[in-house]
C-alpha positions, -999 to +999 in steps of 0.1 A: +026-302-133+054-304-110+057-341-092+045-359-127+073-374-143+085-363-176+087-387-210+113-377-235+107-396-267+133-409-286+130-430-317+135-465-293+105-445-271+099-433-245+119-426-209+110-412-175+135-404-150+129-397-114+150-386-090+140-382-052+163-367-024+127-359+000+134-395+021+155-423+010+177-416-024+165-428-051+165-432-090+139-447-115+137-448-152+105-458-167+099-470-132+129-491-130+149-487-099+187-478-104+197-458-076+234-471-072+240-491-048+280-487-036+280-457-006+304-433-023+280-435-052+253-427-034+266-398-018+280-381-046+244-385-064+226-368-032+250-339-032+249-330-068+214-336-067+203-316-035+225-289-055+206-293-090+212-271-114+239-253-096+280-258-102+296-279-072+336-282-074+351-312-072+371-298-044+338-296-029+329-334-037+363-348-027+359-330+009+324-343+011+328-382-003+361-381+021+349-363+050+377-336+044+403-363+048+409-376+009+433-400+005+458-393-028+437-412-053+408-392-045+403-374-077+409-407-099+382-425-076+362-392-084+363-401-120+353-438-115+318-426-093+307-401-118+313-426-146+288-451-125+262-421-114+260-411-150+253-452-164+223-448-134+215-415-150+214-427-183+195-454-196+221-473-222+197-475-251+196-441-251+229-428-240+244-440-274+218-412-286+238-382-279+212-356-290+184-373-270+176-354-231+191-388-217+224-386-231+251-390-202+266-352-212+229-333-209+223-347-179+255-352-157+278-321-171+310-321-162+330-286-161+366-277-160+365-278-122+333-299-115+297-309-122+265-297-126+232-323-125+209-305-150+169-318-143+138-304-142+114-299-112+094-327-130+124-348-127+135-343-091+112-341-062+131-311-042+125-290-072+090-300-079+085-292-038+100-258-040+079-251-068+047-257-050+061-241-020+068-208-041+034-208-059+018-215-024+034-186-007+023-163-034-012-179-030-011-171+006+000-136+006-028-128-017-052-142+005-059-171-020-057-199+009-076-226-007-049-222-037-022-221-009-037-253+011-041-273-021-002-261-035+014-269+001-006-302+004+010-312-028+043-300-017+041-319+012+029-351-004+060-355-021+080-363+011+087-403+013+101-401+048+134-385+069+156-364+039+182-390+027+172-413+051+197-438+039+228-424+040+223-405+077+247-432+086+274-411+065+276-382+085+286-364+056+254-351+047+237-344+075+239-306+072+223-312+041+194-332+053+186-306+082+182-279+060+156-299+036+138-313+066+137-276+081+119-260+049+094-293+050+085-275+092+085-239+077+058-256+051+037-272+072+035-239+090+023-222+062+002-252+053-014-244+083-020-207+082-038-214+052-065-239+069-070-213+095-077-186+068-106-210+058-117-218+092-107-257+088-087-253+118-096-289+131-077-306+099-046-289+116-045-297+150-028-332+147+002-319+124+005-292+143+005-312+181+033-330+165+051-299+160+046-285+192+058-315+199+089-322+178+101-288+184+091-275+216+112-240+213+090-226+179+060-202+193+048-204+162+034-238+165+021-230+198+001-199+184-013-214+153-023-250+176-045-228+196-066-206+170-068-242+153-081-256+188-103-230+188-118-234+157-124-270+165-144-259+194-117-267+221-110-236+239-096-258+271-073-276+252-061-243+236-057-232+270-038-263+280-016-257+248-004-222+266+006-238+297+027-262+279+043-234+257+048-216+291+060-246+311+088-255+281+096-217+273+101-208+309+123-240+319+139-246+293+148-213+275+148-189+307+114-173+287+083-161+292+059-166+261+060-143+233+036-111+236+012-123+212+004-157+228+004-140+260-028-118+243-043-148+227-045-166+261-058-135+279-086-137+253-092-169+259-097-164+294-123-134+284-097-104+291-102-074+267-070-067+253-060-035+231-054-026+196-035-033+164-020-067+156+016-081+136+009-114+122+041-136+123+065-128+093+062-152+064+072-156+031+045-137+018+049-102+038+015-089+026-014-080+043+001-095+074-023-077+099-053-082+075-047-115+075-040-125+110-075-105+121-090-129+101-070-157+115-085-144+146-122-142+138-127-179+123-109-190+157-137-169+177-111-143+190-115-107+190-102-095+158-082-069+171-053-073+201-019-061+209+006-088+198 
């Protein structure tokens, strides 16, 4: 299952590689650490691994190892770091093995123009995440949600800390690091959703606060911390969770709060409101307004509302 590590046997045995971009960089065989240590190394590693399984030019590597400022010898340096990546790739009792999954060519291909890092989503922890992100979203938009909460949970488990924590000092990857740290907030979202479908609301409200809290500008968060408040029996703290969303929306953005926490705190308050419901659009795009009814009724809303 996606997150184990694979073993490729060879007649010397066994090997396991891991590679892991979801916090600090990092690279074990059979549990040995031999994530390079020299920066350039590093970076070049990150990049072709955040981009696994997909063709990155060289042009592309030179502009990103130099910070679009290469000096003349860029291209020969090139040569040198891929040389080193690969030896961390490869262990060296089995990269005189060429037809073994660990030989320096299967792993680390180099193209007329660039490189490609072939691995596995058993090998690479983004992979394994999107995996269990895709299988969860599916889960979710069938209405499976304890399927969906037990695929995101193991998606999320997989995160060590801040995306390529180590080499934020770089700069050059940053871009790179926002984007992975962004789909780990859209999961957690979704993560979410799919405790409320089960009523267990209360297991979200502490992710979620930190959120609300870590990105003060998403509705979203607001909207799913109060159904999960109320679930957990704490309808004036779900109240108190509007005034903040209104307070920050208001002075910040120049906003008043969407329509549909606007209804939500009118019920909350005991206000009838009106018909038919949109659920916020996810991945899944099924069922939307089936599913956000019941959303509704485990939080002890009306199921129906204008939104």
């Amino acid at each position: 299952m996606p997150g184990d590590v694979v073993h490729v046997i060879s007649s010397e045995g066994r090997y396991s590689l891991r590679v892991s971009v979801l916090g600090p960089l990092a690279v074990s065989i059979d549990d040995s650490d031999l994530t390079p240590t020299a920066t350039k190394q590093r970076v070049l590693l990150a990049l072709l691994a955040v981009h696994a399984n997909t063709f990155v030019s060289t042009d592309r590597i030179v502009d990103t190892l130099w910070d679009h400022a290469p000096p003349r010898s860029a291209r020969a340096a090139l040569h040198g770091y891929v040389t080193a990546v690969r030896r961390a790739l490869v262990p060296r009792r089995a990269a005189e093995r060429p037809l073994t999954r660990f030989s320096g060519d299967s792993v680390l291909i180099t193209q007329p123009s660039g490189y490609l890092l072939r691995l596995a989503a058993e090998e690479l922890d983004l992979l394994a995440f999107r995996e269990h992100a895709r299988l969860g979203r599916a889960a979710l938009a069938a209405g499976e949600h304890a399927l969906a909460e037990q695929r995101f949970g193991a998606a999320l488990r997989l995160w060590t800390g801040t995306p390529l924590a180590d080499l934020q000092q770089t700069g050059v990857l940053n871009a790179h690091a926002a984007r992975l740290a962004e789909e780990r907030v859209q999961l957690t979202h979704d993560w979410a959703d799919a405790l409320l479908g089960q009523g267990k609301g209360t297991q979200a409200v502490c992710p979620l606060e930190e959120l609300c809290t870590s990105h003060p500008m998403r509705e979203r968060g607001y909207h799913q911390l109060m159904l999960a408040l109320c679930q957990a029996d704490r309808r004036a703290d779900a109240l108190a969770v509007y005034s903040q969303a209104y307070r920050v929306l208001t002075t910040e953005a120049g906003i008043e709060p969407c329509h549909r926490l606007r209804e939500t705190h009118r019920e909350l308050l005991g206000e009838r409101s009106a018909p038919a419901a949109t659920a916020w659009r996810s991945a899944g795009g099924r069922g939307e307004d089936h599913d956000l009814r019941r959303l509704r009724r485990t939080a002890g809303l009306s199921p129906s509302g204008r939104w």
